[in-house]
Backbone as ProteinMPNN parsed JSONL, in Angstrom:
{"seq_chain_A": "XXXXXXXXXXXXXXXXXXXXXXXXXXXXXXXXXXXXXXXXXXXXXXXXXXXXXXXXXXXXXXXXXXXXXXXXXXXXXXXXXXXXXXXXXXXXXXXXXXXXXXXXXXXXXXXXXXXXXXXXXXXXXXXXXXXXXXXXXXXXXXXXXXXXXXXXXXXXXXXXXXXXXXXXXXXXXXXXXXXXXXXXXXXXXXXXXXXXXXXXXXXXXXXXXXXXXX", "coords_chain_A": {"N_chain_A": [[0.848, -1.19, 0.0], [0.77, 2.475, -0.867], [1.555, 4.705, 0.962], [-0.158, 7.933, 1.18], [1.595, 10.765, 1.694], [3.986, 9.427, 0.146], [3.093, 9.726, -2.626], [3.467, 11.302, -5.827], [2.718, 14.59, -6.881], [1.351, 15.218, -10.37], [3.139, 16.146, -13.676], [2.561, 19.796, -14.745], [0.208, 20.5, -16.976], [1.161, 21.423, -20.574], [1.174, 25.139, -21.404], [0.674, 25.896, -23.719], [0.151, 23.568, -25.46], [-0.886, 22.762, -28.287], [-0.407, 25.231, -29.766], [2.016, 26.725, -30.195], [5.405, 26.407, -31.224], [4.413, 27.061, -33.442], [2.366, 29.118, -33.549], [3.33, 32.015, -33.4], [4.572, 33.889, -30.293], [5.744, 36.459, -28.368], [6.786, 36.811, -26.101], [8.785, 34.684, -23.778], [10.084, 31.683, -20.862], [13.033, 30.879, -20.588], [14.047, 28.166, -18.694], [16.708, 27.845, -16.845], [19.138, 25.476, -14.755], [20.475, 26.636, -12.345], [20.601, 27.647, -9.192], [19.018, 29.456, -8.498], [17.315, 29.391, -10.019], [14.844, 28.678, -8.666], [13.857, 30.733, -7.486], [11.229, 32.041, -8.918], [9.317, 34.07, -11.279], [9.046, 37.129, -12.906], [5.35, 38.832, -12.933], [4.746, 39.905, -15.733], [5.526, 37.783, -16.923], [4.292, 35.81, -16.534], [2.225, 33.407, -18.277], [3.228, 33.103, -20.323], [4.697, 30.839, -22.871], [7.134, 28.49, -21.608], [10.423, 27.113, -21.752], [12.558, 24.425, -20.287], [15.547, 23.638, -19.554], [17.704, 20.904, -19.733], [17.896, 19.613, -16.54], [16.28, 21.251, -15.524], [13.563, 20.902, -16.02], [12.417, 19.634, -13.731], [11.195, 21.428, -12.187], [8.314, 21.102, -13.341], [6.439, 20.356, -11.787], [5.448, 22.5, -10.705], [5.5, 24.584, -12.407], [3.811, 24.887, -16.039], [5.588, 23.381, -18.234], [6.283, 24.283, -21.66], [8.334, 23.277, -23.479], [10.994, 20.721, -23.201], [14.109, 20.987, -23.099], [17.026, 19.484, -24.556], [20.185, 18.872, -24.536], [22.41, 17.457, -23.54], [22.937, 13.411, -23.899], [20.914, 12.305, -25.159], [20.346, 9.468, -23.761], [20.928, 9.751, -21.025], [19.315, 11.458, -19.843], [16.574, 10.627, -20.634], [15.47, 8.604, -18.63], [15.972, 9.385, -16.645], [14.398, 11.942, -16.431], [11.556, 11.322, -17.33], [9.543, 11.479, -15.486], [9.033, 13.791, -14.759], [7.957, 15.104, -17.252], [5.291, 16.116, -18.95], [2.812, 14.011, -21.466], [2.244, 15.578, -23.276], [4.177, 18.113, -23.54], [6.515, 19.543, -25.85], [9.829, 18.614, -27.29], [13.204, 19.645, -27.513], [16.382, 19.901, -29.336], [19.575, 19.438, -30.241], [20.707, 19.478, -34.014], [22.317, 17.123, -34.081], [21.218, 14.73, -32.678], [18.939, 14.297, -32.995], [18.506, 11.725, -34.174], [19.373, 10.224, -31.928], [17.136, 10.514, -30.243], [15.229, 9.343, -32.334], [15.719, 6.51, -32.488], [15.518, 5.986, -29.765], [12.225, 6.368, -29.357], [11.465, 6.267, -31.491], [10.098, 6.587, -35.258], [7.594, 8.441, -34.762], [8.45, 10.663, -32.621], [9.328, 12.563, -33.997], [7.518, 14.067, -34.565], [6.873, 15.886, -32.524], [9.231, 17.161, -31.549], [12.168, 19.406, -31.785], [14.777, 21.22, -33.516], [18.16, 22.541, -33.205], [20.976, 23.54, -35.204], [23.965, 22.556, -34.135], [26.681, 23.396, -31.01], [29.97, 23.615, -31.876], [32.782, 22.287, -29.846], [35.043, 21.241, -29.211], [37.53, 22.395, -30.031], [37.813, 24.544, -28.68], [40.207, 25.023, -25.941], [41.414, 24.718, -22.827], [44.871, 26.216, -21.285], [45.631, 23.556, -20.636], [45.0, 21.921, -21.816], [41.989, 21.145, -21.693], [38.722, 20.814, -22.575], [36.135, 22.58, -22.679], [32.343, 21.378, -21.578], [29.754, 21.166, -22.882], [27.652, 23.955, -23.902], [24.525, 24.414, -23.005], [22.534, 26.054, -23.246], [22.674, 27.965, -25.391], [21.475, 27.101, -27.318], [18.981, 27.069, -27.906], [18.251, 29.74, -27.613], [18.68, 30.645, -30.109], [17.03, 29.381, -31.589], [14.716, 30.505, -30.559], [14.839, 32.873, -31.051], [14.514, 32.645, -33.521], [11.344, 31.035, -34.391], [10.628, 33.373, -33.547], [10.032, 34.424, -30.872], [10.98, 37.579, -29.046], [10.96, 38.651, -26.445], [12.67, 37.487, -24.105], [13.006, 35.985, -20.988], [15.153, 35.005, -18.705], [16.411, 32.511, -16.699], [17.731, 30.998, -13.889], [20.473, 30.99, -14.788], [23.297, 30.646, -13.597], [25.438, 30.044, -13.918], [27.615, 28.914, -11.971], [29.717, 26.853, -9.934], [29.65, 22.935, -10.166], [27.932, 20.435, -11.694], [24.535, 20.082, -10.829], [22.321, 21.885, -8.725], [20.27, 20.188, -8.947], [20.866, 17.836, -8.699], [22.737, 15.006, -6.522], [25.344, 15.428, -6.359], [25.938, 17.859, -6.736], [28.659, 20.487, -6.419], [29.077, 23.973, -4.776], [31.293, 25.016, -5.751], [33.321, 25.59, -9.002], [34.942, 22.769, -11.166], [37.331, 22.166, -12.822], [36.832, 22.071, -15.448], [33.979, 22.733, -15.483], [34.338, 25.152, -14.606], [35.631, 26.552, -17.147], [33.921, 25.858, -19.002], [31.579, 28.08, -18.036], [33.006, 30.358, -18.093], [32.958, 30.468, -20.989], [30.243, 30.436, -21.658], [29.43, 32.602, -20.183], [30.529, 34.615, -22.173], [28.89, 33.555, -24.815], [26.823, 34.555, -23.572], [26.521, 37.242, -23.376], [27.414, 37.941, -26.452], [25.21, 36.747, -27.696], [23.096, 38.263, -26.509], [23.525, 40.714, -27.356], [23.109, 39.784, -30.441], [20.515, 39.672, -29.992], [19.409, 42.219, -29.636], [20.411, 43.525, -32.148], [18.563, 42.62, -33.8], [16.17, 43.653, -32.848], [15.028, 42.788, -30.533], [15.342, 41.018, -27.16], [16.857, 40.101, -24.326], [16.578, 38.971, -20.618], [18.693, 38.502, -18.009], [17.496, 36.967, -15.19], [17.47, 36.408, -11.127], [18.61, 40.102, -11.297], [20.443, 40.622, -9.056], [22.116, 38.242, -9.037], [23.452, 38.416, -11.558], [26.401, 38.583, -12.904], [28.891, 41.157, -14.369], [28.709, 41.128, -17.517]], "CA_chain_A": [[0.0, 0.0, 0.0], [1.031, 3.328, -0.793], [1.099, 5.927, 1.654], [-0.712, 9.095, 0.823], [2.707, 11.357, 1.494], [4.533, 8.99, -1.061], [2.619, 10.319, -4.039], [3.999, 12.627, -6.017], [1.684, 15.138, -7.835], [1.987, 15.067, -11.789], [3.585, 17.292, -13.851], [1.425, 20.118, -15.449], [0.042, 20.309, -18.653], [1.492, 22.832, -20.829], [-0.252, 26.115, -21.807], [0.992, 26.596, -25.524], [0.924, 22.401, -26.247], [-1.501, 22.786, -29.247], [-0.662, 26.58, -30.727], [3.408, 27.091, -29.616], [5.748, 27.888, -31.511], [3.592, 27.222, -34.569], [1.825, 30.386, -33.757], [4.28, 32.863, -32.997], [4.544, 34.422, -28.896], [6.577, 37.324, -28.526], [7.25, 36.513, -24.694], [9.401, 33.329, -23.394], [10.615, 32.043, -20.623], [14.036, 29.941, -20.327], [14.539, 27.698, -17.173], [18.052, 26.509, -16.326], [19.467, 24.227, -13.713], [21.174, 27.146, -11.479], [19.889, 27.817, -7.748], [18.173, 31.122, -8.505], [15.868, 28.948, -10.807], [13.907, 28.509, -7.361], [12.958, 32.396, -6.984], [9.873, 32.375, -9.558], [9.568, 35.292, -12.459], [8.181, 38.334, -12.788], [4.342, 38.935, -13.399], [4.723, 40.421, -16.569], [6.325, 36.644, -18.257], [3.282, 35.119, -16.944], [1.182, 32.995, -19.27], [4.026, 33.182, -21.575], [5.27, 29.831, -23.325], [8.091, 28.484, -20.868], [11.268, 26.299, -21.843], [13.208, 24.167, -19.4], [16.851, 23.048, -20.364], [17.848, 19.888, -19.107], [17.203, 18.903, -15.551], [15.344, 21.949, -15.075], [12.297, 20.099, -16.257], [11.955, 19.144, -12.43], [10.117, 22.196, -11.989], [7.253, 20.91, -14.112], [5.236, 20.107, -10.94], [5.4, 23.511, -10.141], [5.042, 25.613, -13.22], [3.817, 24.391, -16.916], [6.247, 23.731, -19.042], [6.007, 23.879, -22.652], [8.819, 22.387, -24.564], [12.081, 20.3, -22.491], [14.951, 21.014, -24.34], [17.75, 18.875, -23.691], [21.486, 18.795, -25.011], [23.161, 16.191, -22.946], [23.201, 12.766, -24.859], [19.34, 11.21, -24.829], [20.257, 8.441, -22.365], [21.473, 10.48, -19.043], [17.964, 12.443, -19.429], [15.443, 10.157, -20.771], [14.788, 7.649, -17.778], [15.838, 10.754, -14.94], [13.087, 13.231, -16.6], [10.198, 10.694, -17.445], [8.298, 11.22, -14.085], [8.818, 15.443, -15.105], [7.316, 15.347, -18.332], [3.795, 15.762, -19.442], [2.46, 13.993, -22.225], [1.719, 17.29, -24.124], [5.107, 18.694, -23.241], [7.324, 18.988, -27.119], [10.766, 18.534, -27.197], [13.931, 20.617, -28.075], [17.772, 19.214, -29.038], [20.592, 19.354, -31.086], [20.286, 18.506, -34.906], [23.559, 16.14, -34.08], [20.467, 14.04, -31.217], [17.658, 13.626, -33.858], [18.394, 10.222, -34.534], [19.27, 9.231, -30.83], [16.253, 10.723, -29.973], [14.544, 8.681, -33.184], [15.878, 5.195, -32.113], [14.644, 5.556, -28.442], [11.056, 6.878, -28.985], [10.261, 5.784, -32.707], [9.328, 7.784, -35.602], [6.964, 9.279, -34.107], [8.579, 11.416, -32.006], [9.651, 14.05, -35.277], [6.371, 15.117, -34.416], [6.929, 16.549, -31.105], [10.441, 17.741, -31.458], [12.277, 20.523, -32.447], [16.003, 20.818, -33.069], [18.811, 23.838, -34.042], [22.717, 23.298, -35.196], [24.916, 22.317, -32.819], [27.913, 24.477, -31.578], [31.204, 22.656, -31.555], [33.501, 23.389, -28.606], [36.458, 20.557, -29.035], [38.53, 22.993, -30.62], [38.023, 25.553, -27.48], [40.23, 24.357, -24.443], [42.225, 25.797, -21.988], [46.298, 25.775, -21.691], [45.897, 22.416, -19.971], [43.868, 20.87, -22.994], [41.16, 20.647, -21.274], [37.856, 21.364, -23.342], [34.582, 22.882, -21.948], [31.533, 20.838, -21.247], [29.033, 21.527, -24.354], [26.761, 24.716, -23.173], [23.256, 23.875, -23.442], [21.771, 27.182, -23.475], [22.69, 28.833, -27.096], [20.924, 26.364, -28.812], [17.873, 27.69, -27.266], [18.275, 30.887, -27.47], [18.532, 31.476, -31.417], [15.973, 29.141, -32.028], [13.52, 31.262, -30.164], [14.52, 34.004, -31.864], [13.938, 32.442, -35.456], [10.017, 31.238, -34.323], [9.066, 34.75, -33.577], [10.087, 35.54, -29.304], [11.589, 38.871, -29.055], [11.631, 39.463, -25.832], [13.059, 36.466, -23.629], [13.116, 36.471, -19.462], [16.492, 33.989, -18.446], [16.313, 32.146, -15.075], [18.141, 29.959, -13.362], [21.054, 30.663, -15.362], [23.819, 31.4, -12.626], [27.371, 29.995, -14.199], [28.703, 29.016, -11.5], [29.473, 25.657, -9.392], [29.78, 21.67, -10.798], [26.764, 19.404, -11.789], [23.304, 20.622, -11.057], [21.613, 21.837, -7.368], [19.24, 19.371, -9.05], [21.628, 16.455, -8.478], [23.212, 14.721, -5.214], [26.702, 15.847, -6.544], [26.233, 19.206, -7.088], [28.948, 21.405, -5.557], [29.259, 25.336, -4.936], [32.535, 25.295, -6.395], [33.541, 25.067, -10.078], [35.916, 22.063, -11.232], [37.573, 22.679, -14.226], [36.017, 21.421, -16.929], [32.962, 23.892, -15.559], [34.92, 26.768, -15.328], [36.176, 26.923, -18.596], [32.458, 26.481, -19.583], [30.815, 29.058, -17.563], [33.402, 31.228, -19.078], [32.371, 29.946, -22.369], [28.906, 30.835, -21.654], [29.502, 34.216, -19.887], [31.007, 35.104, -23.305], [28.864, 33.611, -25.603], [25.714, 35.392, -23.357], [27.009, 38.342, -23.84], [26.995, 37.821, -27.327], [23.741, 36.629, -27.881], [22.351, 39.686, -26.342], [23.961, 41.467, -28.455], [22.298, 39.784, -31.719], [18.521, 40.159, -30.23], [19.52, 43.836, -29.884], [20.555, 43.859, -34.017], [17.194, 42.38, -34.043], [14.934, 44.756, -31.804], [14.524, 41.658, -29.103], [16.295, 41.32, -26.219], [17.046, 38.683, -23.235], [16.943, 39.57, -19.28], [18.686, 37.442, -16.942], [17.051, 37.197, -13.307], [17.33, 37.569, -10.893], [19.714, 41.2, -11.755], [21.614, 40.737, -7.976], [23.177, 37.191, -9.098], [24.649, 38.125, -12.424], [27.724, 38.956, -13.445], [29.233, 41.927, -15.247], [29.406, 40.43, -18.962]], "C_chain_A": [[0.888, 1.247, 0.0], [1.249, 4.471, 0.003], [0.728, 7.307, 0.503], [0.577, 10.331, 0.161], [3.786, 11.059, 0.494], [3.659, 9.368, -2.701], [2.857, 11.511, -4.162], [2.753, 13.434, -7.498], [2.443, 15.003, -9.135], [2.347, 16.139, -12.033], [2.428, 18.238, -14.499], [1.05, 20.349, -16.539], [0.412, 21.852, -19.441], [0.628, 24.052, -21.295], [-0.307, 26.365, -22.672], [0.862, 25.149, -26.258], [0.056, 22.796, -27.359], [-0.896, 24.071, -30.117], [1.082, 26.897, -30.815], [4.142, 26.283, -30.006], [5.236, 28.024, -32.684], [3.168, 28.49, -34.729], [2.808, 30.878, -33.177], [3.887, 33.461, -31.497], [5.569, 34.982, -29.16], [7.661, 37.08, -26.995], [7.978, 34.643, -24.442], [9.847, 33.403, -21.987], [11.76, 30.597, -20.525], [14.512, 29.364, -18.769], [15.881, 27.123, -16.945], [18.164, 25.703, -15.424], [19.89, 25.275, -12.437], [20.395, 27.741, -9.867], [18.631, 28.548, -7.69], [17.146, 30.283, -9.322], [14.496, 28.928, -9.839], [12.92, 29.746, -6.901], [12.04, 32.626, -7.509], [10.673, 33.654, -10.56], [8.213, 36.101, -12.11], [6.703, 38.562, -13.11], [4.179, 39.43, -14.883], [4.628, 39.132, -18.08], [5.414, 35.781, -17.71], [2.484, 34.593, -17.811], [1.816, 33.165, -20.281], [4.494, 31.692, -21.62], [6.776, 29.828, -22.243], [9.024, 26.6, -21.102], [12.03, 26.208, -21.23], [14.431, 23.317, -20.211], [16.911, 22.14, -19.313], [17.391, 19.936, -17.922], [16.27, 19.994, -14.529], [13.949, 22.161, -14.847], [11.603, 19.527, -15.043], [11.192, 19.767, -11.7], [8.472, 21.877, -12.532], [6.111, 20.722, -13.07], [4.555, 21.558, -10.671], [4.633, 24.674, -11.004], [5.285, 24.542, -15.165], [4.947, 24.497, -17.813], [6.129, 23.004, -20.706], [6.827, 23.011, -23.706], [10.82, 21.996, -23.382], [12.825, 20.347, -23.656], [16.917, 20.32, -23.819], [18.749, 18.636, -25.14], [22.399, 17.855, -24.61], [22.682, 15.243, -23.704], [21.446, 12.51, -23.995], [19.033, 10.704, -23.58], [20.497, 8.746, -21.541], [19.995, 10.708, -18.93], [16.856, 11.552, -19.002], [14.506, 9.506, -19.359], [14.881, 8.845, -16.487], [14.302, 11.268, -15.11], [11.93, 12.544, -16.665], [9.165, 11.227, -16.682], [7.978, 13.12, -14.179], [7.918, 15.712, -16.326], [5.944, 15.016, -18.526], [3.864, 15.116, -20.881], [3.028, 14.742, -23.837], [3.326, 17.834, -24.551], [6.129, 18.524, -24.685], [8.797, 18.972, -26.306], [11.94, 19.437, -27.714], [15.042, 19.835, -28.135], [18.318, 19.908, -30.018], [20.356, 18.771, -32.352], [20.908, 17.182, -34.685], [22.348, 14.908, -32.925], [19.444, 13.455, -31.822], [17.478, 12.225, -33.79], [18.943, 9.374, -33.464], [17.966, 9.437, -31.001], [15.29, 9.52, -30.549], [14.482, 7.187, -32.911], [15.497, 5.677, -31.075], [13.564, 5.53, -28.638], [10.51, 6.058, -30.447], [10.385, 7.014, -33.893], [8.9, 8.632, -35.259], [6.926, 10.315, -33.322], [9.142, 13.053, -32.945], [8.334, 14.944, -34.922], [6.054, 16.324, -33.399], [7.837, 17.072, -30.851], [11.261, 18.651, -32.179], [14.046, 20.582, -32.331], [16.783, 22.355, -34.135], [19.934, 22.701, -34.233], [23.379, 23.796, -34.111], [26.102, 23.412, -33.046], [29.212, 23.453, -31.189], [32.249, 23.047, -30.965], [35.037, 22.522, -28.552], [37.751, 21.185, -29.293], [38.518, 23.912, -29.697], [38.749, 24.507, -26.3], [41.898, 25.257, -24.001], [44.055, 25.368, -22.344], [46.492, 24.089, -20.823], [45.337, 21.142, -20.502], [42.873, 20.318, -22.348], [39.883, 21.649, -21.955], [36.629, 21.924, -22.532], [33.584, 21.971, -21.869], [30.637, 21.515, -22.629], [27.666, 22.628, -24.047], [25.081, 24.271, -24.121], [22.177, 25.035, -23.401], [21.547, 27.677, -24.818], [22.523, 27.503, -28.225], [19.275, 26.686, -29.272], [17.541, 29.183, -27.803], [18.029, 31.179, -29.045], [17.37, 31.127, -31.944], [14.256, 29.925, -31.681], [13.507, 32.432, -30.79], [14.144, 33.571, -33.67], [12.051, 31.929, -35.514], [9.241, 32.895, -33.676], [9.324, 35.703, -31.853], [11.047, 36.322, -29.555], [11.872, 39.508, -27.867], [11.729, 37.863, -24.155], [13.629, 36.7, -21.64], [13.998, 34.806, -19.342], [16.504, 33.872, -17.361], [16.895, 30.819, -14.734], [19.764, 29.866, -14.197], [22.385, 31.563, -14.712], [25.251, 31.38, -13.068], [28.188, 29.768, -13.311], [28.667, 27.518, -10.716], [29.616, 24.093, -10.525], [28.428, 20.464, -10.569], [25.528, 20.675, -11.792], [22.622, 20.531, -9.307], [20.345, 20.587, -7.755], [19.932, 17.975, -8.78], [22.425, 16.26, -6.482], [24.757, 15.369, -5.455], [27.003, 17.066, -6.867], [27.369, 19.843, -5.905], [29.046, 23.001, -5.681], [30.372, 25.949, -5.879], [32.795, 24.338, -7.83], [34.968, 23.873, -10.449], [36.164, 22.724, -12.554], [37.024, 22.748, -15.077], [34.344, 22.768, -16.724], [33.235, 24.952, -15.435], [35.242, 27.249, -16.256], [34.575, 26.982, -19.232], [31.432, 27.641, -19.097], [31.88, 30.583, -18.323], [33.498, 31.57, -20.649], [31.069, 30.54, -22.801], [28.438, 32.415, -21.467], [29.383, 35.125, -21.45], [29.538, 35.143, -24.49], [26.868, 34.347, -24.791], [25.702, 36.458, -23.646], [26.973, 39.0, -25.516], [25.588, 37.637, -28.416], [22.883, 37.619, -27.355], [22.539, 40.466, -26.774], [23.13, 41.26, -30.107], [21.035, 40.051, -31.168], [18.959, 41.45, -30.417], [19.542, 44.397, -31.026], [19.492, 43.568, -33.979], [15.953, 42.494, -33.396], [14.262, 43.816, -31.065], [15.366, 41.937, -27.833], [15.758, 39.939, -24.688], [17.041, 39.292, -22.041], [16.833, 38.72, -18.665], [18.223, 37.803, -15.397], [17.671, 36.046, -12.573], [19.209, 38.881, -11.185], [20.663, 41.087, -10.25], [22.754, 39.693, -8.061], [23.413, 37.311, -10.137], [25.582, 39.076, -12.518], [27.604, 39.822, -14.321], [29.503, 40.682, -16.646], [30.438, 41.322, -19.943]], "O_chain_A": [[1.806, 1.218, 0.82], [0.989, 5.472, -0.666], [1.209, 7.544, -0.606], [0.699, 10.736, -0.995], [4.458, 11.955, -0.016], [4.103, 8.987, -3.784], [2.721, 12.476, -3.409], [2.26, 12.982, -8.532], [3.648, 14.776, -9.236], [2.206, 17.107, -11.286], [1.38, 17.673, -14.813], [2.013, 20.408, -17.303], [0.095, 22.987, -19.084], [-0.568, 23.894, -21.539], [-1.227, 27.121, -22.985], [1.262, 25.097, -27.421], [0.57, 23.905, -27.504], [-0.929, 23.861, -31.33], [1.321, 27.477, -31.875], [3.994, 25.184, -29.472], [5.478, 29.105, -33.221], [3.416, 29.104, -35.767], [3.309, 30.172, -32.303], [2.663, 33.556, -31.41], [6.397, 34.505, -29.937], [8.885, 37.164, -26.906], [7.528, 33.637, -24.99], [10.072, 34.512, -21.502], [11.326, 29.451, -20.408], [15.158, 29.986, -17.926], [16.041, 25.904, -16.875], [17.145, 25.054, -15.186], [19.643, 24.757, -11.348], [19.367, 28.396, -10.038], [17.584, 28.345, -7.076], [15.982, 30.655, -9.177], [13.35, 29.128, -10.24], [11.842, 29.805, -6.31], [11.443, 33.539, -6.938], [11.838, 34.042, -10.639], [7.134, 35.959, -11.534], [6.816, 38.386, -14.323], [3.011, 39.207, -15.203], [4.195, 39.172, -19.232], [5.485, 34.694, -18.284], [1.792, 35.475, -18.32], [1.182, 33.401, -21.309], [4.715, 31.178, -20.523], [7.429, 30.856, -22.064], [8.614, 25.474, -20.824], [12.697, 27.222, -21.022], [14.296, 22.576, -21.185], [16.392, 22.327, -18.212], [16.236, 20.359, -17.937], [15.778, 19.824, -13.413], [13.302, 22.918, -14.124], [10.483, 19.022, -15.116], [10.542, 19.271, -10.779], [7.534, 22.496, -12.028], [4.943, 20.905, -13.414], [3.352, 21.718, -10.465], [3.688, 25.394, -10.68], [6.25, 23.865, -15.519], [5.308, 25.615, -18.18], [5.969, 21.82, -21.002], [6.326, 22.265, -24.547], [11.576, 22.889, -23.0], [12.527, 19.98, -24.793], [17.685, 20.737, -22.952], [18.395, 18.362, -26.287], [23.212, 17.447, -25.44], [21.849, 15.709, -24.481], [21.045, 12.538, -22.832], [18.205, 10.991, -22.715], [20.319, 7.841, -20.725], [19.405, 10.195, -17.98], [16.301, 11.458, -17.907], [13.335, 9.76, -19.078], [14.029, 9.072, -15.628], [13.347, 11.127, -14.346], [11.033, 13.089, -16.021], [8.033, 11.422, -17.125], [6.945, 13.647, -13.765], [7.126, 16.651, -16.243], [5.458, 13.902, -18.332], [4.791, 15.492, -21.598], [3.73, 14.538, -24.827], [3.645, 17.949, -25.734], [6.619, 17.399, -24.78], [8.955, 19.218, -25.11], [11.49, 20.173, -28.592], [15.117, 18.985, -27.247], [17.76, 20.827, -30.618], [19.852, 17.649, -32.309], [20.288, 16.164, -34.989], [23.078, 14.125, -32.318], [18.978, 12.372, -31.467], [16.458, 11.65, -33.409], [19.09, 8.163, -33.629], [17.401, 8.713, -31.821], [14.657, 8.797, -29.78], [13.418, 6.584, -33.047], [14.462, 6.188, -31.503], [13.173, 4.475, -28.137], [9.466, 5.412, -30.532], [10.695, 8.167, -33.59], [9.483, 9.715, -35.283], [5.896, 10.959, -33.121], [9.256, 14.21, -32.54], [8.2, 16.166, -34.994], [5.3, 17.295, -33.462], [7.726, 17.714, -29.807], [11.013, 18.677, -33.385], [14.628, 20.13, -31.345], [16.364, 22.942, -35.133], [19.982, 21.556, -33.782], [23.417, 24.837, -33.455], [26.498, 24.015, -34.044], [29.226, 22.662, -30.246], [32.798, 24.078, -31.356], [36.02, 23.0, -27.985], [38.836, 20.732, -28.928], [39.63, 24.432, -29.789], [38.195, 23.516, -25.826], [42.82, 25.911, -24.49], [44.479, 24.6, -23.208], [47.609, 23.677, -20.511], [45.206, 19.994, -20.078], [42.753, 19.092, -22.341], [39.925, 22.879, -21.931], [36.377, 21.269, -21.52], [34.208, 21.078, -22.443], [31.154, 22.436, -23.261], [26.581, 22.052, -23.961], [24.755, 23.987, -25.274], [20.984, 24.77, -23.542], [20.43, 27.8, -25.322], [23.049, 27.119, -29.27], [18.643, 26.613, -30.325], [16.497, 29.5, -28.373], [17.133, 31.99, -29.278], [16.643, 31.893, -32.578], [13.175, 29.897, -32.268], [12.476, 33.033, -31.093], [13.65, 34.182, -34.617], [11.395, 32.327, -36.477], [8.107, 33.328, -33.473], [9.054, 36.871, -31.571], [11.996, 35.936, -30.237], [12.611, 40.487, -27.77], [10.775, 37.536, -23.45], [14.495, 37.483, -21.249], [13.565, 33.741, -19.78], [16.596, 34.891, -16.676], [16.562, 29.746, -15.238], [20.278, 28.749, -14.25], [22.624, 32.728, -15.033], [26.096, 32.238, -12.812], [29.353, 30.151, -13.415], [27.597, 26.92, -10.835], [29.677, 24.326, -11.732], [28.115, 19.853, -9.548], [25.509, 21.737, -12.416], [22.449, 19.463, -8.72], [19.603, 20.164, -6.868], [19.176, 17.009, -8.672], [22.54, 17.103, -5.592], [25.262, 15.834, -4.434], [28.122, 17.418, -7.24], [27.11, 19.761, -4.704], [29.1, 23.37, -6.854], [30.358, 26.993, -6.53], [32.65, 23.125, -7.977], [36.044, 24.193, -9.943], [35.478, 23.533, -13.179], [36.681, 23.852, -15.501], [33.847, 23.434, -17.632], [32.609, 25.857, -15.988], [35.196, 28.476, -16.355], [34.121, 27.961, -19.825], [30.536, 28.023, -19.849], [31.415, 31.558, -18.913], [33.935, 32.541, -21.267], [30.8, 31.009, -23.907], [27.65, 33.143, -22.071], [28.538, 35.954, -21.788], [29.103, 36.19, -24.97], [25.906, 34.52, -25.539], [24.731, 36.823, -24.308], [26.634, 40.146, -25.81], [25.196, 38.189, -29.445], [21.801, 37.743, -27.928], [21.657, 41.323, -26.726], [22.684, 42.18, -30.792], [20.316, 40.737, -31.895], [18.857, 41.84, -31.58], [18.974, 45.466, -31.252], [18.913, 44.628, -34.213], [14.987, 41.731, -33.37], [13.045, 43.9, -30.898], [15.958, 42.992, -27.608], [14.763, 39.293, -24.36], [17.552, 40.407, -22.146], [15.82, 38.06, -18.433], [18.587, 38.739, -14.685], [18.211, 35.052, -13.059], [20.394, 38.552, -11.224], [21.785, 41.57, -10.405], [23.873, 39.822, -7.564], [23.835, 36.206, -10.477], [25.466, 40.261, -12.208], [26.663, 39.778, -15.113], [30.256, 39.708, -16.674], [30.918, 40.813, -20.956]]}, "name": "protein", "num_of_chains": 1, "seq": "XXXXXXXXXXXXXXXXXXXXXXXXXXXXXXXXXXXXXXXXXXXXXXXXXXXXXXXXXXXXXXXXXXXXXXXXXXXXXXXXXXXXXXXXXXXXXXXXXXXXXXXXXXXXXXXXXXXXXXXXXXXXXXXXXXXXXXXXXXXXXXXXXXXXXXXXXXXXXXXXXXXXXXXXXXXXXXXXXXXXXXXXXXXXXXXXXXXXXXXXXXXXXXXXXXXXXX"}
């Protein structure tokens, strides 16, 4: 028998699954993995279409989310996130993932998924040849700007520390391999706020007390 306290509510159903990004939304919002993901968003990015990057999808009990977009290889995610995902909920990856994706799920899953070009980082690494970790944000990010959002609210996206506060191994402090990527990321955020700006959009990371000068 179950106890009562052992059940865990489901996740919730999204609010854009039928119309999003088919129909264009001007508003988004992006969930990462980083601590601050925990503080909520502003009233304004309410009732706006909301994408969770990898194991940020754990929020789903909490707040709908419309499309999991996941960059790490298939198999780490698939069996973790299951119990996060609605139904409804589409998908987001890497073109280079399509065809994991395709062998786990089937055909069928082209229907529900959505995918940009990958960025390739083997050729970035520090003086100790050590390469970055593969950022899973700016794959996100352009693709929202090519269906139509323009003006994008960024959470949970802190840069700093190893693993995920969503994991047992997360620590405060960066190991290598994540420092070189958070400085990877710093950079290429910085950048990317720069193109919505050529293109009268624009990104705002929250909350404004935990980021960094870019």
């Amino acid at each position: 028998m179950i106890a009562i306290q052992d059940v865990k509510p489901a996740p919730l159903a999204p609010s854009f699954a039928c119309s999003w990004p088919e129909k264009a939304q001007k508003r988004a919002v992006v969930l990462c993995e980083g601590a601050s993901l925990w503080s909520g968003w502003k009233h304004p990015y309410r009732g706006c279409p909301v994408v969770a990057v990898n194991r940020a999808i754990a929020v789903a009990r909490d707040f709908p989310v419309d499309v999991w977009a996941t960059m790490d290889h298939p198999s780490n995610l698939w069996e973790w996130g299951q119990e996060f995902l609605h139904p409804e909920t589409k998908l987001f990856t890497g073109d280079d993932k399509l065809l994991v994706w395709q062998r786990m799920l089937g055909p069928e899953i082209l229907q529900r998924i959505y995918s940009w070009p990958c960025t390739p980082m083997d050729e970035l690494q520090d003086e100790d040849g050590i390469s970055p970790l593969v950022p899973t944000l700016f794959h996100v990010l352009p693709w929202l700007l090519s269906v139509g959002v323009k003006d994008v609210l960024l959470l949970g996206a802190d840069f700093s520390g190893t693993s995920s506060p969503l994991l047992e191994d997360f620590s405060v402090h960066s190991d290598e391999g994540h420092a070189l990527r958070w400085n990877v990321e710093r950079i290429m955020l910085s950048l990317t706020m720069k193109q919505y700006r050529a293109r009268g959009a624009r990104i705002t990371r929250w909350p404004h007390s935990k980021t960094r000068r870019l």
